[in-house]
N, C-alpha and C positions, 0 to 999 in steps of 0.2 A: 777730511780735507788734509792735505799736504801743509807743513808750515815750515816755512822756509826763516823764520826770525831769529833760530840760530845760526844762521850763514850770514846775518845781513849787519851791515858796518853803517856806520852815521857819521857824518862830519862835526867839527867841532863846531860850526854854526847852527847846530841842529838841522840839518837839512835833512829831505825825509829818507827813511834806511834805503839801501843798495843791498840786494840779494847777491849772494855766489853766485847767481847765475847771470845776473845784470853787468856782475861783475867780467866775467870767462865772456859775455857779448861785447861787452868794450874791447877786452884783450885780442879777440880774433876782428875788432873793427866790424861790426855787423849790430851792432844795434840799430835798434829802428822804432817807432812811436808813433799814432796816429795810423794815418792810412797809409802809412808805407810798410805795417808791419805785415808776415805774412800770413795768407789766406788758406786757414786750412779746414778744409769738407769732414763734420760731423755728424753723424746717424742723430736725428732730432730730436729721439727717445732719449739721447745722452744728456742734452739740453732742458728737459725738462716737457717737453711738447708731446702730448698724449694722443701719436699717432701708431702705438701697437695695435696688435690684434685685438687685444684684449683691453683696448679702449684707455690701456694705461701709459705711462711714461718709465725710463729708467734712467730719471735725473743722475746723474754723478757731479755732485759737487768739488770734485775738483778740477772736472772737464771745463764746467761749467763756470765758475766762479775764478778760479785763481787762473787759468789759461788764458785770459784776455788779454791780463798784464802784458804778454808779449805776443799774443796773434789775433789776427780774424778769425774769428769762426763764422763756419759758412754752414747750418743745419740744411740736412735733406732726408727724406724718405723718400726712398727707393717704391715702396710697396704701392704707399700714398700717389707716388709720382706717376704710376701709372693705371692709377686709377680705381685701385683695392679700395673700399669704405673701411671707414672706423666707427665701432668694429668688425673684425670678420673672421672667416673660416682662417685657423690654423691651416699653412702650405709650410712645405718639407725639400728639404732636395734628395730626390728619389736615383738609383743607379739604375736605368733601365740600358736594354740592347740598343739604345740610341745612346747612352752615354748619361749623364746625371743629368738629370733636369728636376724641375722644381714645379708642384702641383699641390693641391690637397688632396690626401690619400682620401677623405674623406668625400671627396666627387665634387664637394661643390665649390671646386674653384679650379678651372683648367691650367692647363701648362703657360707660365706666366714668363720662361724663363729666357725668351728670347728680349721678350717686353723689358722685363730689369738689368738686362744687360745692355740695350738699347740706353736707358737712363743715362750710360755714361755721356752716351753725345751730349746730353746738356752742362755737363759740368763745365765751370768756366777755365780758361786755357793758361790760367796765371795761379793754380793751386801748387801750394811746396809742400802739404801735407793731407794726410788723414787720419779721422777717428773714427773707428765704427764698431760698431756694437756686435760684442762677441758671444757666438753662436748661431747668429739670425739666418734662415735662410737666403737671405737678401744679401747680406753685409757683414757675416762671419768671417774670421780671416784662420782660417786652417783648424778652425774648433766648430765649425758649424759638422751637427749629429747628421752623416749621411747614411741614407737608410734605404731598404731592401721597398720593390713591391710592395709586401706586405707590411711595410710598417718597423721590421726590424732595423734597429743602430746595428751596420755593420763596418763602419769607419767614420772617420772622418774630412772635412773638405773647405772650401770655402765657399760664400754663399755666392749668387752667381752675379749680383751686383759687382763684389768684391773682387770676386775674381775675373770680370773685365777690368775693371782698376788695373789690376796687376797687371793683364795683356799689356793695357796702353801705355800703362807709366811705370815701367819696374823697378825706375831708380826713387820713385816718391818714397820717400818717410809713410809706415803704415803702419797702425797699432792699434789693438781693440782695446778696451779699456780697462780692462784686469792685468794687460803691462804700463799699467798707468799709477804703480803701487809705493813707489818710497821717490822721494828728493832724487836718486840718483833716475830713477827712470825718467823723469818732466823733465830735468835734464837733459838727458843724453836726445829724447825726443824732440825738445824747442830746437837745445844747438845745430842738430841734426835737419832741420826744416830748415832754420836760417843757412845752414851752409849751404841745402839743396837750393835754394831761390837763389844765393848768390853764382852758384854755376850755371843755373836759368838763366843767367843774366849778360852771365860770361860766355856762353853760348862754345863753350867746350866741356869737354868730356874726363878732363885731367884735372887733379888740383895743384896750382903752384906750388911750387916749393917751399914760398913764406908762411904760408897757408896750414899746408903741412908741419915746418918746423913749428907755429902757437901751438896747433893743435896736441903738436905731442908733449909741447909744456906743459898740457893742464892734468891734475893731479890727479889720482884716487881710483877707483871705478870708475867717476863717468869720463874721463880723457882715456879711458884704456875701452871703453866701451865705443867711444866717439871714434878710437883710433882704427878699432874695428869696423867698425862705421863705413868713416872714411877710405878703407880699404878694399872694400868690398867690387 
């Protein structure tokens, strides 16, 4: 788990610490609490909900535990979601003359992969972020192992959950959980959700210029990351 207790200041009434980051959310005006914080879609397995293949889970406590502080999380399984049991047959995203699709090499589980891309119609229409679990044929985001007919890795791809994500929403915040690794990345990731929901909001496509100028006050890696970010 990430610990943020060296970034975080205390009042002189004791009142309870403020993070860097709770901090840099005052400063851009976007802090939020309760149900106004935002909603962001994680792979279930990251949460702790033992819906793999293999009947297990791939808790990440710091997805799980410290991320609340400032968003919704919203678990989903893709695989689950349409119907796959837990557990089951390993599926793969295969490169055939039709284009990548996702099957079990192994026969017994047909091509699933219009089904999991379908999945995205149910996501709700007020997300500013995601997490999803890196590798998965479902919900890999440019590291899922894509593979030959037979079975060979011969590149890589996203899985094909994920990569309807991408279709529909290219300006969302997306990260698998292994860019989920020092204080400067939860960072750059929260900030990043909060300013994407607030141009959700603002229902344009540019960011003010106020906006801009905080953004380039904030110091270090993650305001030069963020500024990236925002530029993109």
């Amino acid at each position: 788990m990430n610990d943020f207790s060296s970034d975080r200041t205390q009042d002189a009434r004791g009142a309870a610490s403020v993070s860097r980051l709770d901090q840099w959310l005052d400063h851009l005006a976007l802090r939020a609490s309760g149900d106004d914080k935002p909603a962001v879609l994680v792979s279930a397995c990251l949460l702790g909900q033992p819906v793999r293949y293999d009947g297990d889970d791939k808790r990440h406590s710091t997805i799980a535990d410290v991320l609340p502080r400032w968003l919704q999380l919203r678990g989903t399984c893709p695989e689950t979601g349409i119907g796959l049991p837990v557990p089951r047959p390993p599926i793969d995203v295969i490169e055939t003359s039709a284009g990548q699709r996702v099957y079990g090499l192994d026969g017994r589980t047909g091509d699933v992969t219009d089904a999991l891309r379908a999945e995205t119609d149910r996501l709700p229409a007020n997300l500013s972020g995601v997490i999803l679990k890196a590798r998965s044929p479902s919900c890999g985001l440019g590291n899922t192992p894509l593979r030959s007919p037979d079975g060979k890795v011969i590149g890589s791809t996203d899985g094909a959950f994920a990569a309807r994500v991408r279709e529909r929403w290219p300006a969302l915040p997306a990260v698998h959980e292994e860019q989920l690794v020092s204080a400067a990345d939860i960072e750059v990731f929260v900030l990043s959700v909060y300013l994407h929901r607030q141009r959700q909001r603002w229902r344009r496509d540019t960011w003010p210029a106020p906006l801009r100028d905080a953004v380039s006050a904030l110091p270090g890696d993650t305001g030069a990351r963020l500024r990236a970010w925002l530029a993109r």
